[in-house]
LUMMARTI-190871 format. One record per atom (N, C-alpha, C): residue number from 1; residue in three letters; atom name; x negated, y, z negated. Coordinates in Angstrom, 3 decimals. Atoms other than C-alpha are relative to their C-alpha. Layout:
// residues N
> n/res/atom/x/y/z
> NUM/Ala/CA/X/Y/Z
...
//
This chain:
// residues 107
> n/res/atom/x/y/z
> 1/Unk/N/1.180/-0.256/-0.799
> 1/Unk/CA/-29.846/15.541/41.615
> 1/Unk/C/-0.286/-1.246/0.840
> 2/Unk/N/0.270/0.666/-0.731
> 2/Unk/CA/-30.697/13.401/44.653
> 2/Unk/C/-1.647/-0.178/0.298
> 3/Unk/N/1.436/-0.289/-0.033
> 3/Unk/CA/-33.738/12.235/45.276
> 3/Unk/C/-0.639/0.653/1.215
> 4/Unk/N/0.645/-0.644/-0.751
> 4/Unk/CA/-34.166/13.909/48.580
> 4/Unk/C/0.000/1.606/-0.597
> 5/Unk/N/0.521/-1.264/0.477
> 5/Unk/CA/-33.570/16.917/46.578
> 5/Unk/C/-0.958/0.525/-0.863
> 6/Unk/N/1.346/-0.294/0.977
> 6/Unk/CA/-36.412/16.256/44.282
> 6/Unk/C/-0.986/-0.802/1.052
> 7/Unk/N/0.883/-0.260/-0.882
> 7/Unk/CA/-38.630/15.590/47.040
> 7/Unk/C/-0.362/0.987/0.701
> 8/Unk/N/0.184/-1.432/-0.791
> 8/Unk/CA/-38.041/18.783/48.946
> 8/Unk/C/-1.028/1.133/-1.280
> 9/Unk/N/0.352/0.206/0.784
> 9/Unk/CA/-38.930/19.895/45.366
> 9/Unk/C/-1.385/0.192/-0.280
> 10/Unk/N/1.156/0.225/0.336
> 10/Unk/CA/-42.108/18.203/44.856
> 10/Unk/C/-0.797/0.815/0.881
> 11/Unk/N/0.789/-0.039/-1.276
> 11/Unk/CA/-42.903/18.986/48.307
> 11/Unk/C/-0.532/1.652/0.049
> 12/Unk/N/0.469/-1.565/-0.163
> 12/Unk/CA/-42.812/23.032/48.051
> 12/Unk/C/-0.634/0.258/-1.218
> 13/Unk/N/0.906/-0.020/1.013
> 13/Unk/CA/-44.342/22.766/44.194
> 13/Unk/C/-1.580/-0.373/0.443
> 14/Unk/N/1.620/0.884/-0.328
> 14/Unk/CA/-47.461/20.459/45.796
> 14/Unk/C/-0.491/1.610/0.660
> 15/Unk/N/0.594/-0.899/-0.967
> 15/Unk/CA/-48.125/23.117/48.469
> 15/Unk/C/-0.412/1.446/-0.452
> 16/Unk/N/0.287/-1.428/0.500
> 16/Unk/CA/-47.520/26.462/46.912
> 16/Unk/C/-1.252/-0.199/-1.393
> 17/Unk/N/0.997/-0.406/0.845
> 17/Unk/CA/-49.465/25.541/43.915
> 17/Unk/C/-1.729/-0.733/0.666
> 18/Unk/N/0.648/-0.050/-0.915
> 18/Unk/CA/-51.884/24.065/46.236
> 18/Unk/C/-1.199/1.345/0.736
> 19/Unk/N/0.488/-0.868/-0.756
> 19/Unk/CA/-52.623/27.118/48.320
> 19/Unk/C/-0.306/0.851/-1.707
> 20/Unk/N/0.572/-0.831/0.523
> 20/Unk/CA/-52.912/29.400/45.071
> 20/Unk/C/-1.300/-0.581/-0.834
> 21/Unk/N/1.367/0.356/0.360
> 21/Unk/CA/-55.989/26.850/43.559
> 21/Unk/C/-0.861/0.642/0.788
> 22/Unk/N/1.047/-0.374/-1.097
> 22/Unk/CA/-57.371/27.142/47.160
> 22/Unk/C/-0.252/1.907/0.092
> 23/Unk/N/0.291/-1.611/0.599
> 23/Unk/CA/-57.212/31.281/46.235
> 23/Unk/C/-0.947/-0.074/-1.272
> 24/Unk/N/0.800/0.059/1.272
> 24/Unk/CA/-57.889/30.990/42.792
> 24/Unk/C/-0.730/-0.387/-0.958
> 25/Unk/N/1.055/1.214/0.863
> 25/Unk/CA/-59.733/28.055/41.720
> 25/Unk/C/1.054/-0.522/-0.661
> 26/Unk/N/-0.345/0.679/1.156
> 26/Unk/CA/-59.003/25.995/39.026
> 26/Unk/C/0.721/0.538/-0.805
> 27/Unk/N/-0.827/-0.038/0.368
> 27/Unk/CA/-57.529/28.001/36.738
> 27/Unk/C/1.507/0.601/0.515
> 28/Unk/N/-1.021/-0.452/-0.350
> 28/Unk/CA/-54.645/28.994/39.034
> 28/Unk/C/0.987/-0.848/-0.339
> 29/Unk/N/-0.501/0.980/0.425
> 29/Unk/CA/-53.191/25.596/37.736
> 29/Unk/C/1.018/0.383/-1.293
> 30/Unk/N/-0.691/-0.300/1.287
> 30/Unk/CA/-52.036/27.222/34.066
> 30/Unk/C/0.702/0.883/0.661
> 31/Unk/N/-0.658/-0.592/-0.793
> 31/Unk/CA/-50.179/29.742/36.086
> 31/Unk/C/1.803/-1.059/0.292
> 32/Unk/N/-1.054/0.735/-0.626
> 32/Unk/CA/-47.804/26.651/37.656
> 32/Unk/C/0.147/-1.346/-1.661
> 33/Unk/N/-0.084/1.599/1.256
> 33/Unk/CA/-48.098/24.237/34.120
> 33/Unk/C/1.419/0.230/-0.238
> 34/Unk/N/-1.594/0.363/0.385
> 34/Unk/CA/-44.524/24.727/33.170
> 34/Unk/C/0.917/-0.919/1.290
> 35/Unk/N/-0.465/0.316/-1.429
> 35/Unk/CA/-43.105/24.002/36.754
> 35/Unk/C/-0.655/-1.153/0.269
> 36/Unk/N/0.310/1.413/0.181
> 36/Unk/CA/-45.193/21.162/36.843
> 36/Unk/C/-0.193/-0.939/-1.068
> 37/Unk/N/-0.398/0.912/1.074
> 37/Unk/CA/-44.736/19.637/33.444
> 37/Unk/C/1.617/-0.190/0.458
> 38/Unk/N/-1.300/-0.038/0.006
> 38/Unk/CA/-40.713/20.349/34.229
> 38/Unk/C/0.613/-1.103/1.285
> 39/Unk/N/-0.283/1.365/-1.161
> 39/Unk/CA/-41.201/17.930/37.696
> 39/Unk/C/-0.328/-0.981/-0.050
> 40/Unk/N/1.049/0.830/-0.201
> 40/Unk/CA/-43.691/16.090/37.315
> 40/Unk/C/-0.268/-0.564/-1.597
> 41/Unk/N/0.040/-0.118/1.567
> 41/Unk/CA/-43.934/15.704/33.136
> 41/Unk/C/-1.267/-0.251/-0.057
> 42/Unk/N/1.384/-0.460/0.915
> 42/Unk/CA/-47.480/16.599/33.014
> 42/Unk/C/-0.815/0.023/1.149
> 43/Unk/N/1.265/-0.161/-1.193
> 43/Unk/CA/-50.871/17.250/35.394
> 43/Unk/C/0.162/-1.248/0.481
> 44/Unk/N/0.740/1.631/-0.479
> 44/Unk/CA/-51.961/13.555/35.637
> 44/Unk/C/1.536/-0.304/1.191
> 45/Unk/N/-0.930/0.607/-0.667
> 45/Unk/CA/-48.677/12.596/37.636
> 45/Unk/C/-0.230/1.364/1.604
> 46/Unk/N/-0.173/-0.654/-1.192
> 46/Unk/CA/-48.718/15.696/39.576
> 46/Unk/C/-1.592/-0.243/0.982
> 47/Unk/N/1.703/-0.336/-0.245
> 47/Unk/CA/-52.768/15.710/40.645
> 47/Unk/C/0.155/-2.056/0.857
> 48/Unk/N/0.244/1.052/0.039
> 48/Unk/CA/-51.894/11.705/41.420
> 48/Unk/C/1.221/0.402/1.795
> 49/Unk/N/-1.536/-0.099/-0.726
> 49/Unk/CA/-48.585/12.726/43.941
> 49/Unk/C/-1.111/0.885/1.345
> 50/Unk/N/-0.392/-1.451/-0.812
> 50/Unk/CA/-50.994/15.778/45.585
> 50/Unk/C/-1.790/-1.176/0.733
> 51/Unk/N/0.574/1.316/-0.450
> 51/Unk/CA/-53.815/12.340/45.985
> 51/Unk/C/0.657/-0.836/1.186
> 52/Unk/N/-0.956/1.155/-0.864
> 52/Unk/CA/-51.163/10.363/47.500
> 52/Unk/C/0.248/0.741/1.113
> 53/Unk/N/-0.287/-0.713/-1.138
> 53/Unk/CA/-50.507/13.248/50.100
> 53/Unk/C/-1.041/0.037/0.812
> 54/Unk/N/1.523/-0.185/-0.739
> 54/Unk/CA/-54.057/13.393/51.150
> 54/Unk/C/0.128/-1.247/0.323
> 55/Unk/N/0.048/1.422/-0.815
> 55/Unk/CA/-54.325/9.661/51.529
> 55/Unk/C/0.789/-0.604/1.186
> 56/Unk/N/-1.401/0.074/-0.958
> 56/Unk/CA/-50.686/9.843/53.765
> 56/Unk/C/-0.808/0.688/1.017
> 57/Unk/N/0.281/-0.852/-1.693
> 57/Unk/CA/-52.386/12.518/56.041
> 57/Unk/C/-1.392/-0.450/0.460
> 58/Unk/N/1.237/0.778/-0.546
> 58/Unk/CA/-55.663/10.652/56.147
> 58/Unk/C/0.402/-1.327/0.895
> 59/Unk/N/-0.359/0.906/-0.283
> 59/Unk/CA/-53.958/7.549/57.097
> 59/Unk/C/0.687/0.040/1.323
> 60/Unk/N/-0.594/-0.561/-0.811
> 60/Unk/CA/-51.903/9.042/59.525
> 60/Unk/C/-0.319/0.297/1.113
> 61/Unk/N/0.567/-0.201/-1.175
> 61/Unk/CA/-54.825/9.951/61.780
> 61/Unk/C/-1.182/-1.135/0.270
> 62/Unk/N/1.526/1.517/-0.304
> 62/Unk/CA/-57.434/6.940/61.624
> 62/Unk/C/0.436/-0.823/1.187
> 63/Unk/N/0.048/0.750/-1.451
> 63/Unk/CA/-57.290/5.391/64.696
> 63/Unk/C/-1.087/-0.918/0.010
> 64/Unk/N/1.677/0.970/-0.303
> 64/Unk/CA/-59.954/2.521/65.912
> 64/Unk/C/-0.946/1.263/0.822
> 65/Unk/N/1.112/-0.677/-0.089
> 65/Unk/CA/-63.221/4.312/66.589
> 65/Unk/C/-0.390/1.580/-0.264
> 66/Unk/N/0.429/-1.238/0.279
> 66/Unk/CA/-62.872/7.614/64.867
> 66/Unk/C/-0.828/-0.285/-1.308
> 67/Unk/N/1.045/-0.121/0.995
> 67/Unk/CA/-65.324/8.497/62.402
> 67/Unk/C/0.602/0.846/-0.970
> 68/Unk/N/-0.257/-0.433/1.381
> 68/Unk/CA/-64.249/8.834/58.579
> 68/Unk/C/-0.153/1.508/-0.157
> 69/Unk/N/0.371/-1.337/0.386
> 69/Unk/CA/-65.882/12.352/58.527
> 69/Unk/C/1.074/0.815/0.998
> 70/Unk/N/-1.107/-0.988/-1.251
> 70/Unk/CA/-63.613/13.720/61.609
> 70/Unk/C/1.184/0.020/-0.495
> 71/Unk/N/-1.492/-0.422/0.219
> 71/Unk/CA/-60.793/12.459/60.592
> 71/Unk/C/0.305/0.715/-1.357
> 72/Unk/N/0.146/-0.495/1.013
> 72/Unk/CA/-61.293/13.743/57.049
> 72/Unk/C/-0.314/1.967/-0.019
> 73/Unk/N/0.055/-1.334/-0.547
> 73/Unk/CA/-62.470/17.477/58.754
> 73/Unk/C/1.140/0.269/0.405
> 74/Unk/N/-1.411/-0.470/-0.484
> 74/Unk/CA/-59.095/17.305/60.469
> 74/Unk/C/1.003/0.046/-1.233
> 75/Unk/N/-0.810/-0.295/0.972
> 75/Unk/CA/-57.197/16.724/57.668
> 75/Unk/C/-0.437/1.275/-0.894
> 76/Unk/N/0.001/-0.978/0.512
> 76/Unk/CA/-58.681/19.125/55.904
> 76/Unk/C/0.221/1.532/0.086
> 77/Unk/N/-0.254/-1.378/-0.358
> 77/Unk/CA/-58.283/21.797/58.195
> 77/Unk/C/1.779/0.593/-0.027
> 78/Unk/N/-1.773/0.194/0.143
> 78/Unk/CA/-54.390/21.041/58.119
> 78/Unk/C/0.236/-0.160/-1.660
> 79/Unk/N/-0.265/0.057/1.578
> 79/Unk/CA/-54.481/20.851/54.017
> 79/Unk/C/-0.892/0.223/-0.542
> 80/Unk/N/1.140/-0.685/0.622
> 80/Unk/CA/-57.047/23.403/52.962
> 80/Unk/C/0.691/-0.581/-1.773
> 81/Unk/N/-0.342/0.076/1.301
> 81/Unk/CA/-54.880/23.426/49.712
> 81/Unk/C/-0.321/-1.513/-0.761
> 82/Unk/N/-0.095/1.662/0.395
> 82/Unk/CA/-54.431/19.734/48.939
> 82/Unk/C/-1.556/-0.389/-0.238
> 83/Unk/N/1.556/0.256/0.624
> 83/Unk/CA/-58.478/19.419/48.968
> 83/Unk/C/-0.445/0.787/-0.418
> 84/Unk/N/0.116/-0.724/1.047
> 84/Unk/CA/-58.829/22.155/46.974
> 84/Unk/C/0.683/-0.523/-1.259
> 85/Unk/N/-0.538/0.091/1.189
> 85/Unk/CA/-56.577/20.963/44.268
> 85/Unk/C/-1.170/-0.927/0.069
> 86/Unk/N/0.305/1.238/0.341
> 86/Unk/CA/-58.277/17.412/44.961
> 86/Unk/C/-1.555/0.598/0.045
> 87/Unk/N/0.991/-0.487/-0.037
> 87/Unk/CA/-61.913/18.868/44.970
> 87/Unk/C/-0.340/0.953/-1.499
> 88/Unk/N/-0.231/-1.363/1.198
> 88/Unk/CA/-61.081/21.872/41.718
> 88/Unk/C/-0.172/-1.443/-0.717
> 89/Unk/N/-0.698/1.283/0.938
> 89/Unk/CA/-59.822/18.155/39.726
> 89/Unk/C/-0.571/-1.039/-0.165
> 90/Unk/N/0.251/1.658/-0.385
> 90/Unk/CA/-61.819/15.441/41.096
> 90/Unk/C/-0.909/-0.565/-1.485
> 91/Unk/N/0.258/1.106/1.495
> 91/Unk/CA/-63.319/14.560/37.058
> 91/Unk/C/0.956/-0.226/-0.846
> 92/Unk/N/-0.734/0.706/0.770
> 92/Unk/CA/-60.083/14.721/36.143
> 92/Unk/C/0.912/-1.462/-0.652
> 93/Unk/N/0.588/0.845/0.253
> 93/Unk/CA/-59.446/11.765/34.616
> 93/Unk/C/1.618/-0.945/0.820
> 94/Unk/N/-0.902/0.451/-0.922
> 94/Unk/CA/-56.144/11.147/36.944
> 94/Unk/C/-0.306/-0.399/0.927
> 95/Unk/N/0.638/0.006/-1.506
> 95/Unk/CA/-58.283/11.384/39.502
> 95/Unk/C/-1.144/-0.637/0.374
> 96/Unk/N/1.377/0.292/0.046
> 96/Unk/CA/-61.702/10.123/38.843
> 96/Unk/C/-0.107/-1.607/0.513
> 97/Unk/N/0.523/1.041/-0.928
> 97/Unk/CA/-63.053/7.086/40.590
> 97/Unk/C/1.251/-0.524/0.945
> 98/Unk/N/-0.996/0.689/-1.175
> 98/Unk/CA/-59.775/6.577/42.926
> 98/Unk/C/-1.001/0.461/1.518
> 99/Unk/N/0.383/0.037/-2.068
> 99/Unk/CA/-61.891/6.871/46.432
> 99/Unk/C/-0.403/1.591/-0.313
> 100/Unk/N/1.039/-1.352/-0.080
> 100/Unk/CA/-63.938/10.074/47.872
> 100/Unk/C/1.115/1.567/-0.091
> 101/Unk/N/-0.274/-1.303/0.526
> 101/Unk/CA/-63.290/13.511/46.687
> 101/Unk/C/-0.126/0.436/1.448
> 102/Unk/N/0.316/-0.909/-1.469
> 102/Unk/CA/-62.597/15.894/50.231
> 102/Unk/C/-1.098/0.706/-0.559
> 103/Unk/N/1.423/-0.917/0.723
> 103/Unk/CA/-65.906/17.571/50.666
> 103/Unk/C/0.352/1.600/0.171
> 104/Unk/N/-0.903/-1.799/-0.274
> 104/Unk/CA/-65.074/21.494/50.263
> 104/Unk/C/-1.055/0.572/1.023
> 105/Unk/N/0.681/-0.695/-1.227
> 105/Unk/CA/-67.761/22.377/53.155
> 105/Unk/C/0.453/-0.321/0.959
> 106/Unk/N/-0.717/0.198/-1.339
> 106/Unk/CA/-65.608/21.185/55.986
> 106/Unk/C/0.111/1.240/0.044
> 107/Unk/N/0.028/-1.443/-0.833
> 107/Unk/CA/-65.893/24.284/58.063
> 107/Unk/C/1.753/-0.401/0.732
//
């Protein structure tokens, strides 16, 4: 196994189970627990990987003089899922005090 092939991988696990939180809430998570214990060997790593993606696409658009909340609306509109997982999770304890939770009312 290469590691670009366990990135491609991570990359369609993050998203698909992603979009079915942003359906089903929270527990759409036990649904994907095998598949993500089997990549990831347990929540906390995966919930930390689907963090690190949000912070990549936040980072990605900050420019000098945009405002935290815009660019944070944009990202979110491009990764409903990803702030849904990170929003469903944010006391989990993978997750808890690393920096602001996406707010789930971005229209």
């Amino acid at each position: 196994m290469s590691g670009w092939e366990q990135t491609h991988r991570r990359y369609r696990l993050v998203y698909a189970v992603a979009q079915d939180v942003a359906r089903r809430g929270q527990d759409a998570i036990d649904a994907w627990q095998h598949e993500i214990d089997a990549e990831y060997g347990g929540t906390d790593a995966f919930l930390l990987d689907v963090r690190r993606r949000w912070d990549l696409a936040m980072a990605a658009r900050i420019e000098d003089g945009r405002r935290l909340a815009d660019v944070e609306a944009e990202v979110g509109r491009a990764n409903a899922g990803l702030r849904a997982v990170l929003s469903q999770f944010a006391e989990h304890p993978a997750l808890a005090g690393r920096g602001r939770t996406p707010a789930v009312s971005i229209a």
